[in-house]
N, C-alpha and C positions, 0 to 999 in steps of 0.2 A: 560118453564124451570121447570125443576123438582129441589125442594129445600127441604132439610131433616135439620128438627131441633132436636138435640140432648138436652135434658130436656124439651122437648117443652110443656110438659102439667102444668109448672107452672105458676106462673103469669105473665111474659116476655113473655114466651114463650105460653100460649094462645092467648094474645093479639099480638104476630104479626103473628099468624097464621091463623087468624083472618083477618089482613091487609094483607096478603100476597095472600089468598084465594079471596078479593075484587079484587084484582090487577092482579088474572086469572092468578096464580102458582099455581104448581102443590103440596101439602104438605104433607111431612112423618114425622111425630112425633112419638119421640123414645124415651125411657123412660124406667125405669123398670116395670111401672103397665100404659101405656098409656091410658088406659081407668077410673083409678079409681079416683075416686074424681073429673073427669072433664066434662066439658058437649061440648066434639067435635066435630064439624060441622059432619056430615054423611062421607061429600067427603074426607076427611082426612085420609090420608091412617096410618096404627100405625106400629111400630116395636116395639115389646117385648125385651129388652135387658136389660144386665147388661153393660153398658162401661166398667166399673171401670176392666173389664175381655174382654181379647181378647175372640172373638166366630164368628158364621159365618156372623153375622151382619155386620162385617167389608165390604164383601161381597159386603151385600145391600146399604150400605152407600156408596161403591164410582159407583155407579150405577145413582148417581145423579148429578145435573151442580155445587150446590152450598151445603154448610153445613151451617149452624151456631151451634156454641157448646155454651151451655147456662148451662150446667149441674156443678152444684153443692153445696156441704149441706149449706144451710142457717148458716150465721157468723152471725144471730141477737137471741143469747143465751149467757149464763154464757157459757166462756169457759173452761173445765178442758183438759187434756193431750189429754182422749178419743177424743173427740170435735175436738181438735189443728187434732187431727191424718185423723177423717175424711172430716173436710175442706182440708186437704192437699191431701190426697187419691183421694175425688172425683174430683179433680180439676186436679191433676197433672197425676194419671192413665190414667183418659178418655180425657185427651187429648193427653196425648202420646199415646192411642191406636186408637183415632181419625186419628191421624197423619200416623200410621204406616196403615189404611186404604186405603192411598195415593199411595203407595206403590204398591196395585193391579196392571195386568198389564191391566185392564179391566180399571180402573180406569176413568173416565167422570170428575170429580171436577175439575173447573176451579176458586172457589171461594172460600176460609173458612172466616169465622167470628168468630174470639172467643173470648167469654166472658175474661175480664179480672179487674181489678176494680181500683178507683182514689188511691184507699189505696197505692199502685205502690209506691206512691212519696213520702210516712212517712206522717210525722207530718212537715207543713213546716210554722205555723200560718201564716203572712196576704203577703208572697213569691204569684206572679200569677204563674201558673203552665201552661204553654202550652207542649203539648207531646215532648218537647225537655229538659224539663228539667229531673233532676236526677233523680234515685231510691233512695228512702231512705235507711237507712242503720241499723237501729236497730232495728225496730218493726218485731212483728210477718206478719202483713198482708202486709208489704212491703216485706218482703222474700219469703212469699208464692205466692204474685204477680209477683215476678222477676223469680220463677223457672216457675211458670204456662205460664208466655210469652217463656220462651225458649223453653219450650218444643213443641210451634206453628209456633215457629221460625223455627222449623225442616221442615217446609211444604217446603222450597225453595229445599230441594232436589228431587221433587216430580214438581217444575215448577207452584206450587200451586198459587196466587194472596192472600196473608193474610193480613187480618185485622184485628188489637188486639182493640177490645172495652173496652176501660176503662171506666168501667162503674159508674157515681154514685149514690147516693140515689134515689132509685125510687118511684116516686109518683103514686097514680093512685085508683081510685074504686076497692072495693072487692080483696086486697090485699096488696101488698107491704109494706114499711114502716109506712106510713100515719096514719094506723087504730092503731096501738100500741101509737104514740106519741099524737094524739087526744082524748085516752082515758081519762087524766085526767082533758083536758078541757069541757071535757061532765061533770065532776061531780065538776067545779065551780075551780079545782087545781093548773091549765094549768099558766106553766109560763117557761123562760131559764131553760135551764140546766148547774151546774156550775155558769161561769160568764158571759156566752152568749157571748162571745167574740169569740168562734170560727167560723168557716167559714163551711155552711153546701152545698158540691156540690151535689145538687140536680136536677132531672130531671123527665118531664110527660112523663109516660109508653108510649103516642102516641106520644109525639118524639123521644121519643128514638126508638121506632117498627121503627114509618118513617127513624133515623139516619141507622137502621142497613139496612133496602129496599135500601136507599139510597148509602149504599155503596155495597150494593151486585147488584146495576146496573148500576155505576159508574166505569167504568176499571181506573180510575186515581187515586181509593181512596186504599191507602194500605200499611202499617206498623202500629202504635199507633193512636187510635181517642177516643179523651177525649167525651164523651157520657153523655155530663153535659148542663145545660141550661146557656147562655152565660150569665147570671145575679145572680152568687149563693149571698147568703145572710148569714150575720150571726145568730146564734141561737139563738139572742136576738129579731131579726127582723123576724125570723121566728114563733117566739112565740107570737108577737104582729099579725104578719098576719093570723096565726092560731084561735087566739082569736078575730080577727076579722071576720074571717070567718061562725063562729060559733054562735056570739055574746057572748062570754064568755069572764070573764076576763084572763089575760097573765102575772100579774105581781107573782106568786106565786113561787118562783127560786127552782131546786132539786140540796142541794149541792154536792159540786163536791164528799166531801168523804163519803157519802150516795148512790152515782151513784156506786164507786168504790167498795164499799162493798157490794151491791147487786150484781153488774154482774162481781167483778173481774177485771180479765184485759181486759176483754170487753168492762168495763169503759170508758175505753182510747179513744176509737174507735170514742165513743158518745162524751167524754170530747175536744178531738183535731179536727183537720180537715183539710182541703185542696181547698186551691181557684184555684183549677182549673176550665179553661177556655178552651172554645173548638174549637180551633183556626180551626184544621185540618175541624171541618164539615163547618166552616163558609167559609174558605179560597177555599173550595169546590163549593160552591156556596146553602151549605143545608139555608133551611128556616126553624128556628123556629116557631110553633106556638105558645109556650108556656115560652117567654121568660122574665118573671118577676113573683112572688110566687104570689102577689096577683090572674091573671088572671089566672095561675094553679088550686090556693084554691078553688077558684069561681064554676071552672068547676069539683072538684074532691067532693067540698064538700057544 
C-alpha cells in the first residue's frame, strides 16, 4: 500500500512514517521543504508542494491507496489576526485542495485521514466528550475545527472512507508540546497553570502514529476519532506527574492573568480544556499502550 502524508516532515508526521516504514508501507511525504530540517529514512519517497495552492501535486497525491493530511501552522504562539489567518488558511486550503485531489478520474484513495483537533468541542470543563457530542460554539478553535471537518466531509463525493482525527496534546521526545511545559521544572518553577482544575486531553506520539495505522487498516473505522489517551488528567495532576518525573518540585502555580497576558487569547487554550475520551478507538478494539501520564512521563522523559 502506498500511503502519502501530507506535513509529514513534522513531528506527527516523522514519527509515523517512521511506523509505517516498519510495517512495510510504501511512504510519500509532502510538504513545502520535505527535506529541510529533517533526517528521512532514504526509502521515502518526498513531494515538494505548497497545498495551501492547487498545482500538479494533486496529480500525485491521488496516485496513492491512503492520505493522511497532517498539515498545519502550529496554534502553540501568541495569537494576533496574522496568526488567526494562517492557522485557518493552512488547515482549511490544503484540505479543501486535498479533497478536490479526489476528484481525479485517475484517482486510487480509498482512505483519507485528517487531522482535526479536541478544541472541536469548546470549552466544556469536567462534560466527558465522546465524538458524539457537540461543537462548541464560541471559541476561535472550535470554529476553525467545524469548518476544517467540513471541508473533509467533502470526500463522500469521491466514495472516499474518511477519518477526522481529533487530535489532542501530543506528547513525545524531540518535539511536540512536552519540551515547552517542562522547561520551567528544569529550573526548580514547575507547577499548575491557573487553578489546575482544567482537563489536559493528552496523548503519546506512538499511539496516536498506531491510532492513525490503526485506522488506515481498519475498513470499519470512519467519521470523528477522538485521538486522546482514555485517562486524561487534570493540569494540577499533571504538574505533580511532571514533577515527578523529573524529580522537581510542581507546587509553583502560573496565574491565570499572567498566562493571559503573555499569550493573549492563547491563554484560553492552556487555561480551559476538554475531557475528552476516545470511545471510537477503544470500541474499535485499539489497544493503548500508553494509557495513564505517569507511564507516558516515564518513557518520554
Amino acid at each position: 500500500m502506498k500511503i502519502l502524508i501530507s506535513g509529514g516532515s513534522g513531528f506527527v508526521g516523522s514519527n509515523l512514517t517512521n511506523l509505517l516504514l516498519d510495517k512495510g508501507y510504501e511512504v510519500t511525504v509532502m510538504s513545502r521543504n520535505p527535506g529541510k530540517g529533517s533526517n528521512l529514512p532514504p526509502q521515502v519517497k518526498t513531494l515538494a508542494a505548497d497545498a495551501m495552492k492547487p498545482g500538479p501535486w494533486q496529480a500525485q497525491l491521488a496516485l496513492h491507496d491512503a492520505v493522511v493530511n497532517l498539515a498545519g501552522v502550529s496554534v502553540n504562539k501568541r495569537w494576533d489576526e496574522n496568526h488567526k489567518k494562517m492557522l485557518r488558511d493552512s488547515r482549511i486550503m490544503t484540505t479543501r485542495n486535498v479533497v478536490n485531489a479526489l476528484s481525479s478520474e485517475k484517482n486510487r484513495v480509498t482512505t483519507l485521514i485528517n487531522a482535526s483537533g479536541v478544541g472541536f468541542y469548546g470549552y466544556t470543563k469536567d462534560e466527558q466528550l465522546t465524538e458524539k457530542a457537540p461543537p462548541g460554539r464560541s471559541d476561535f478553535l472550535s470554529g476553525l475545527a467545524q469548518d476544517w471537518e467540513n471541508e473533509a466531509i467533502k470526500t463522500k463525493d469521491y466514495g472516499v472512507r474518511l477519518v477526522i482525527a481529533r487530535i489532542g496534546i501530543v506528547l513525545g521526545k524531540d518535539g511536540g508540546a512536552l519540551a515547552e511545559m517542562t522547561r520551567p521544572f528544569r529550573f526548580f518553577v514547575g507547577g499548575p497553570l491557573g487553578n489546575g482544575k482544567q482537563w489536559f486531553p493528552w496523548i503519546h506520539v506512538k499511539d496516536l502514529c498506531r491510532a492513525i495505522l490503526f485506522s488506515i487498516e481498519n475498513a470499519t473505522m470512519s467519521g470523528p476519532m477522538n485521538c486522546v489517551a482514555p485517562n486524561p488528567v487534570r493540569n494540577a495532576d499533571l504538574a505533580k506527574a511532571i514533577g515527578k518525573a523529573l524529580g522537581r518540585p510542581s507546587f509553583f502555580p502560573a496565574p491565570a492573568f499572567m498566562i493571559r497576558l503573555i499569550l493573549g487569547e492563547f491563554g484560553s487554550v492552556i487555561l480551559e480544556g476538554q475531557r475528552a475520551i476516545p470511545q471510537a478507538l477503544l470500541a474499535g478494539g485499539f489497544k493503548f499502550e500508553f494509557r495513564d501520564i505517569d507511564a507516558a512521563l516515564r518513557d518520554i522523559l
